[in-house]
RODO-2510 file (C-alpha; in nm, 4 decimals, decimal comma):
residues 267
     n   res          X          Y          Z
     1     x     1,7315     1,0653     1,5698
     2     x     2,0343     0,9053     1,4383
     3     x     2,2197     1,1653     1,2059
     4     x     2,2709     0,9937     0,8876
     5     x     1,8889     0,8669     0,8976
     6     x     1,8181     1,2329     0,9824
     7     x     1,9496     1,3686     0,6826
     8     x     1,8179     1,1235     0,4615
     9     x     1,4664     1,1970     0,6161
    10     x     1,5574     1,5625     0,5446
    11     x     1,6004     1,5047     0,2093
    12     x     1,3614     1,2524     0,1344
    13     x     1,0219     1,4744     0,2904
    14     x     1,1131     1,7952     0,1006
    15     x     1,0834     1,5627    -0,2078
    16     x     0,7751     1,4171    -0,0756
    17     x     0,6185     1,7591    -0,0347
    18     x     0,7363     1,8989    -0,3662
    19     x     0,6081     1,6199    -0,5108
    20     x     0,2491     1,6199    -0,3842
    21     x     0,2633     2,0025    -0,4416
    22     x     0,3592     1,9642    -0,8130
    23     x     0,0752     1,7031    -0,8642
    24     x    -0,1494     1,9510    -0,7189
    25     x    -0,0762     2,2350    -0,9130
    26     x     0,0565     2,1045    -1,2546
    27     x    -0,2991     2,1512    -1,4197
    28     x    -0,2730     2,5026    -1,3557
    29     x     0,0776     2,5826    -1,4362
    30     x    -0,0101     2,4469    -1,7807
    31     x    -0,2025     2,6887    -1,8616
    32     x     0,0690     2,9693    -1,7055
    33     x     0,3503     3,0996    -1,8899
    34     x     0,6656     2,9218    -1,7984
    35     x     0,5176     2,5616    -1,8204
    36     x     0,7630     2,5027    -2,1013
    37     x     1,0629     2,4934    -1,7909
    38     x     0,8373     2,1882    -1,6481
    39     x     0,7381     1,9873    -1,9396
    40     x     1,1497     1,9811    -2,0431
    41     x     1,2037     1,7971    -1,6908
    42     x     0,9802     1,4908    -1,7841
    43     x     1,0275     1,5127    -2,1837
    44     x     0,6980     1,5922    -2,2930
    45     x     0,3852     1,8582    -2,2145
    46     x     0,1401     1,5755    -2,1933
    47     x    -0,0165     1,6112    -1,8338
    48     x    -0,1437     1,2359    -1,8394
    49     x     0,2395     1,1626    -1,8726
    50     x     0,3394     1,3910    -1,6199
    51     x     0,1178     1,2961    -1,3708
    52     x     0,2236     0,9398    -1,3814
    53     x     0,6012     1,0454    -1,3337
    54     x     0,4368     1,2548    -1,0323
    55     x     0,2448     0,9857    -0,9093
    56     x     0,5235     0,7004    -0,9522
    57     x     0,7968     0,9701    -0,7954
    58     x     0,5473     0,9968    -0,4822
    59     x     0,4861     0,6487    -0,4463
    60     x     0,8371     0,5699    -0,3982
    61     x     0,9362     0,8990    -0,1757
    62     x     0,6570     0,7687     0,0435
    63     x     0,8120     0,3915     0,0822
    64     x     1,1598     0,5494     0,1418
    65     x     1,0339     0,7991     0,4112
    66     x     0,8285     0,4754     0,5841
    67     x     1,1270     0,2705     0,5711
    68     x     1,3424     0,5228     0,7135
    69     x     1,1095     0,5816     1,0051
    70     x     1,1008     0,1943     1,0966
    71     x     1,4519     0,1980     1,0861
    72     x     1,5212     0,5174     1,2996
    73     x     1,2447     0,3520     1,5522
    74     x     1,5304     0,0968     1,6101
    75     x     1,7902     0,3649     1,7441
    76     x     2,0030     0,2089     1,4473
    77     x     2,2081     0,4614     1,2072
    78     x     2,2984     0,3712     0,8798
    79     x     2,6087     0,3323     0,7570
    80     x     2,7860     0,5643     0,4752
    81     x     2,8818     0,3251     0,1952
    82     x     3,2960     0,3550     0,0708
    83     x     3,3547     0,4520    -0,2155
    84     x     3,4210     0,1551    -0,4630
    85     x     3,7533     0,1226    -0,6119
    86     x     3,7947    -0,0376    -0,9485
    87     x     4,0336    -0,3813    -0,8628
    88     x     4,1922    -0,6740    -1,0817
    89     x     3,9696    -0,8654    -1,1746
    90     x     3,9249    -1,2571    -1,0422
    91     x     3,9661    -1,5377    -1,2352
    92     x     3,6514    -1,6378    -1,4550
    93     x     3,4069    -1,8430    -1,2345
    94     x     3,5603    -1,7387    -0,9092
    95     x     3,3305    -1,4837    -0,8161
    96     x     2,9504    -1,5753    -0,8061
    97     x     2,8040    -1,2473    -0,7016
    98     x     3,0967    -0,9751    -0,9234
    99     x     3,1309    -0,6804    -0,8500
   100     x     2,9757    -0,4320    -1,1264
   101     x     3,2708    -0,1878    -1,0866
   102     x     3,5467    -0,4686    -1,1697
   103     x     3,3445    -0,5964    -1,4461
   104     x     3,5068    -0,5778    -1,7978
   105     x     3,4424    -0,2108    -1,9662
   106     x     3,2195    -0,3501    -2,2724
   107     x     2,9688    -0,5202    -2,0071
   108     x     2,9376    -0,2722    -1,7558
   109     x     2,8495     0,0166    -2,0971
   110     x     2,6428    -0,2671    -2,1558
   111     x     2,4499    -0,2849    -1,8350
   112     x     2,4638     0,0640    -1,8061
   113     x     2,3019     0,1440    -2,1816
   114     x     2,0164    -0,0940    -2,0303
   115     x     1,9441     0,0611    -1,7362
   116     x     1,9092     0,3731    -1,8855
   117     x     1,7067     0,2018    -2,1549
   118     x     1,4985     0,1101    -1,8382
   119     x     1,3890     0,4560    -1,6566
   120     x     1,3796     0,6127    -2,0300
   121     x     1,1084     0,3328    -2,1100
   122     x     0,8041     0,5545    -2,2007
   123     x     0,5540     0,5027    -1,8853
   124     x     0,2072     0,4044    -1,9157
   125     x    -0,0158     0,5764    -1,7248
   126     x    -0,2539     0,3386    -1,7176
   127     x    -0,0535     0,0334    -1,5601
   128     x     0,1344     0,2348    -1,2950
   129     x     0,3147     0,0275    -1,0223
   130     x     0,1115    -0,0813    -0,7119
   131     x     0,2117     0,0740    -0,3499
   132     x     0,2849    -0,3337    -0,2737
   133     x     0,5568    -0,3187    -0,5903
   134     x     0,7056     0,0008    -0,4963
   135     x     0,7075    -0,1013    -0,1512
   136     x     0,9430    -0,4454    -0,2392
   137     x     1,1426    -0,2167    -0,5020
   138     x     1,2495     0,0229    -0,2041
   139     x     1,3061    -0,2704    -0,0072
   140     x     1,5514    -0,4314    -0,2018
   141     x     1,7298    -0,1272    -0,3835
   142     x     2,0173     0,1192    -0,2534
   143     x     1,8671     0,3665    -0,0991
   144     x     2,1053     0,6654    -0,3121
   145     x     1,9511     0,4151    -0,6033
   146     x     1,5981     0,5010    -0,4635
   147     x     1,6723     0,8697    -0,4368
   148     x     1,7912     0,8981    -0,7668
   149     x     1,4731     0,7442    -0,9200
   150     x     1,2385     0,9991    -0,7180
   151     x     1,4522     1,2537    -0,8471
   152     x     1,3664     1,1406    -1,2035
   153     x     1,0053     1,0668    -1,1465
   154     x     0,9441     1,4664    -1,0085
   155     x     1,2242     1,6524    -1,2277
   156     x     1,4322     1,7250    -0,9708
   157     x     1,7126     2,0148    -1,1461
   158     x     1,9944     2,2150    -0,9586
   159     x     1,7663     2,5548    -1,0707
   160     x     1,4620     2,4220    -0,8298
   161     x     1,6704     2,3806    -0,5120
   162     x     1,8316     2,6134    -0,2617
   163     x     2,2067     2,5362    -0,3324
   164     x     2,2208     2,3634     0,0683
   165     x     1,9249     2,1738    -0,0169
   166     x     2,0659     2,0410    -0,3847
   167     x     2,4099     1,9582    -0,1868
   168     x     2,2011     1,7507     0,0504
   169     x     2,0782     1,5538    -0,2436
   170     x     2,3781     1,4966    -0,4283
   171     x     2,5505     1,3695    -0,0869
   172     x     2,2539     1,1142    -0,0205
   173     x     2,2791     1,0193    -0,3413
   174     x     2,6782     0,9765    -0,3418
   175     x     2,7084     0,8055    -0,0034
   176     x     2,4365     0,4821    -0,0590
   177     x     2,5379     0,3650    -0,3846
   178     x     2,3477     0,5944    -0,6280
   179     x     2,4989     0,7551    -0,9073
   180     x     2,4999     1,1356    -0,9731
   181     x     2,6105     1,1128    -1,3783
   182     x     2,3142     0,8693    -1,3937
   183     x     2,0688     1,1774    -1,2447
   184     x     2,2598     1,4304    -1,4679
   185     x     2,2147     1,1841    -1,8099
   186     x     1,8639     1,2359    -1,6973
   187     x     1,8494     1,5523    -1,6962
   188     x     2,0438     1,6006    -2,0357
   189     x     1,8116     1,3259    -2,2295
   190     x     1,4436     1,4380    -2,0877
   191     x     1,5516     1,8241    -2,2168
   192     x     1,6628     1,6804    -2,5085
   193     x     1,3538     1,4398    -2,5393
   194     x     1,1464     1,7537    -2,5032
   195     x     1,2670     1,9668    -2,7686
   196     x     1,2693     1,6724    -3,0386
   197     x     0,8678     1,6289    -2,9567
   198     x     0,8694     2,0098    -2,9995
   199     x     1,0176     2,0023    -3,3388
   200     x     0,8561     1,7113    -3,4812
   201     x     0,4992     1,8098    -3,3573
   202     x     0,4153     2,1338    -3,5229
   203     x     0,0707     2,1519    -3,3551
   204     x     0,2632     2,1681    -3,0478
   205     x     0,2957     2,4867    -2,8048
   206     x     0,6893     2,6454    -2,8260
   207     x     0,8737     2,7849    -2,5342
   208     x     0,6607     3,1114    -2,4286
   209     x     0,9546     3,3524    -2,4496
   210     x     0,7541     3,6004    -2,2245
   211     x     0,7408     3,3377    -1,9333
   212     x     1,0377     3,3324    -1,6834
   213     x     1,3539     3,2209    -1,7576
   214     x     1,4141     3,0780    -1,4604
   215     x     1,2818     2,7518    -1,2573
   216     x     1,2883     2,8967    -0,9309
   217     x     1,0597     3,1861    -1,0628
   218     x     0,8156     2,9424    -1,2517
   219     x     0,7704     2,7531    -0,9469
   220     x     0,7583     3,0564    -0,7010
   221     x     1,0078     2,9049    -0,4587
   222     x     1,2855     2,6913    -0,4152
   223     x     1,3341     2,3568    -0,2613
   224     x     1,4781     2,3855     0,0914
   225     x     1,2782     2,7102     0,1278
   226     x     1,0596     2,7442     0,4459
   227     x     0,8105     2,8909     0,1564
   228     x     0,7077     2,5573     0,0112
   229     x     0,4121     2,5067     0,1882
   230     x     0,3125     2,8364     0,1535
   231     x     0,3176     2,8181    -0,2153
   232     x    -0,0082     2,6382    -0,3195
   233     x    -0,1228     2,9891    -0,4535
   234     x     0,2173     2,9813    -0,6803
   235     x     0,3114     3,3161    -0,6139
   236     x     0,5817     3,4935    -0,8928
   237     x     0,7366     3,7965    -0,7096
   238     x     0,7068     4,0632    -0,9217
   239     x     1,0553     4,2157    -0,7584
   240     x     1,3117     3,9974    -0,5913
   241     x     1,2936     3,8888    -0,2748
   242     x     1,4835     4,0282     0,0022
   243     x     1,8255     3,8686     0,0572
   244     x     1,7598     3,6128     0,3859
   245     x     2,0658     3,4500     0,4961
   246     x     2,0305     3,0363     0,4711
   247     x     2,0237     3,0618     0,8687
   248     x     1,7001     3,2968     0,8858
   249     x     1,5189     3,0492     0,6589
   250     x     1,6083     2,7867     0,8530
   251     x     1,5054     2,9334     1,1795
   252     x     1,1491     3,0196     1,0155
   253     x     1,0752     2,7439     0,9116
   254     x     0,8494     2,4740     1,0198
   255     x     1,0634     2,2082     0,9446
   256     x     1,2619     2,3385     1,2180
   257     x     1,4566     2,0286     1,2219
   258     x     1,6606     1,9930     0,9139
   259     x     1,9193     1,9830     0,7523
   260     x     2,0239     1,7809     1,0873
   261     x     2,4422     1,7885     1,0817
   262     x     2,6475     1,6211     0,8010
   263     x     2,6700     1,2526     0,7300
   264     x     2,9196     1,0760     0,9468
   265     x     3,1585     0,8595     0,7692
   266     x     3,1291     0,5003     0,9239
   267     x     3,5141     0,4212     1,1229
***
């Protein structure tokens, strides 16, 4: 397995996993304290809602992990994308495909401010995407792009993930072309999303202050944990766990073969 597609299909079936876990489950953690930490990630408490982020964020994890596999069936790597480097701009007209980073600073806040218009577009759970239009979106998008969007769809946070497993994300993400201020806007506006429904519904469950405070108790493990397929019974320790070292887990594990070694940078 070529390394860089290794640690991309690393990332991308732990997703995958949590994912199809979550949708599992998420009925019944409503109805457990500490469902408050999981309704902030996705901006509302309304399961129908959630469900389609869940089922959208699954969707695409699956196409990635697919193309991945054709790809690795080749023997091909892929290659680490440079970083881009803000240049002088070209004369008008002289460019026909522009660069986004050399654009001029009102257009590119522009483009930006529509994107995110884009993936904070309320979703409709009752005209989700086909697997054929996921499929071509995957095809034709940055895979760090991609990753970015899964992370979105299934509430991906720092507090769910082992801090390995989160640095594995943020480096797939990083090296092909996604954006990691895009993910943390995310994060910041679906929190913030969440506790404006909160206040303006006053029908509407509050924060259980007796549920955990933490997302890696809510959920009963973390991602990058050997425990994860274990944890269809959501099991909250009542004491913590013993300290394992990062190398234990890994060796216990059934997914035995990740996180493969670091990216290499392309010469």
């Amino acid at each position: 397995m070529p390394n860089n597609l290794a640690q991309l299909l690393y990332v991308v079936s732990i997703l995958l996993e949590y994912g199809r876990h979550l949708a599992a489950t998420i009925e019944r953690r409503a109805a457990m304290p500490g469902f408050a930490l999981f309704a902030a990630l996705f901006g509302t408490a309304k399961l129908p809602i959630i469900l389609a982020h869940l089922h959208r964020g699954i969707l695409r994890a699956t196409a990635l992990e697919s193309l991945l596999l054709r790809r690795a069936a080749t023997g091909r790597d892929l290659t680490v994308s440079p970083p881009r480097l803000r240049t002088t701009p070209s004369a008008p007209g002289t460019n026909a495909n522009p660069d986004p980073m050399n654009e001029p600073l009102n257009a590119q806040i522009g483009r930006l401010n529509a994107e995110r218009a884009s993936h904070d577009a309320p979703i409709d759970p009752d005209h989700l995407p086909t697997r054929e239009q996921i499929e071509a979106e995957v095809r034709r998008r940055p895979i760090g792009r991609t990753i970015t969007d899964i992370c979105r769809d299934l509430g991906i946070v720092p507090g769910l993930c082992t801090r390995e497993f989160w640095d594995s994300v943020t480096e797939a993400i990083a090296c092909y072309e996604g954006s990691i201020l895009n993910l943390f806007d995310n994060m910041l506006h679906k929190t913030e999303q969440y506790q404006q429904a909160q206040e303006e519904d006053p029908e509407s469950e509050q924060s259980d202050r007796a549920g955990p405070l933490y997302m890696h108790q809510a959920l009963g493990f973390q991602l990058g944990d050997p425990l994860i397929e274990l944890a269809c019974e959501m099991p909250v320790p009542a004491a913590p766990d013993p300290v394992v070292t990062n190398t234990e887990r890994h060796a216990a594990s059934v997914h035995a073969t990740g996180p493969p070694p670091a990216l290499k940078l392309a010469a």
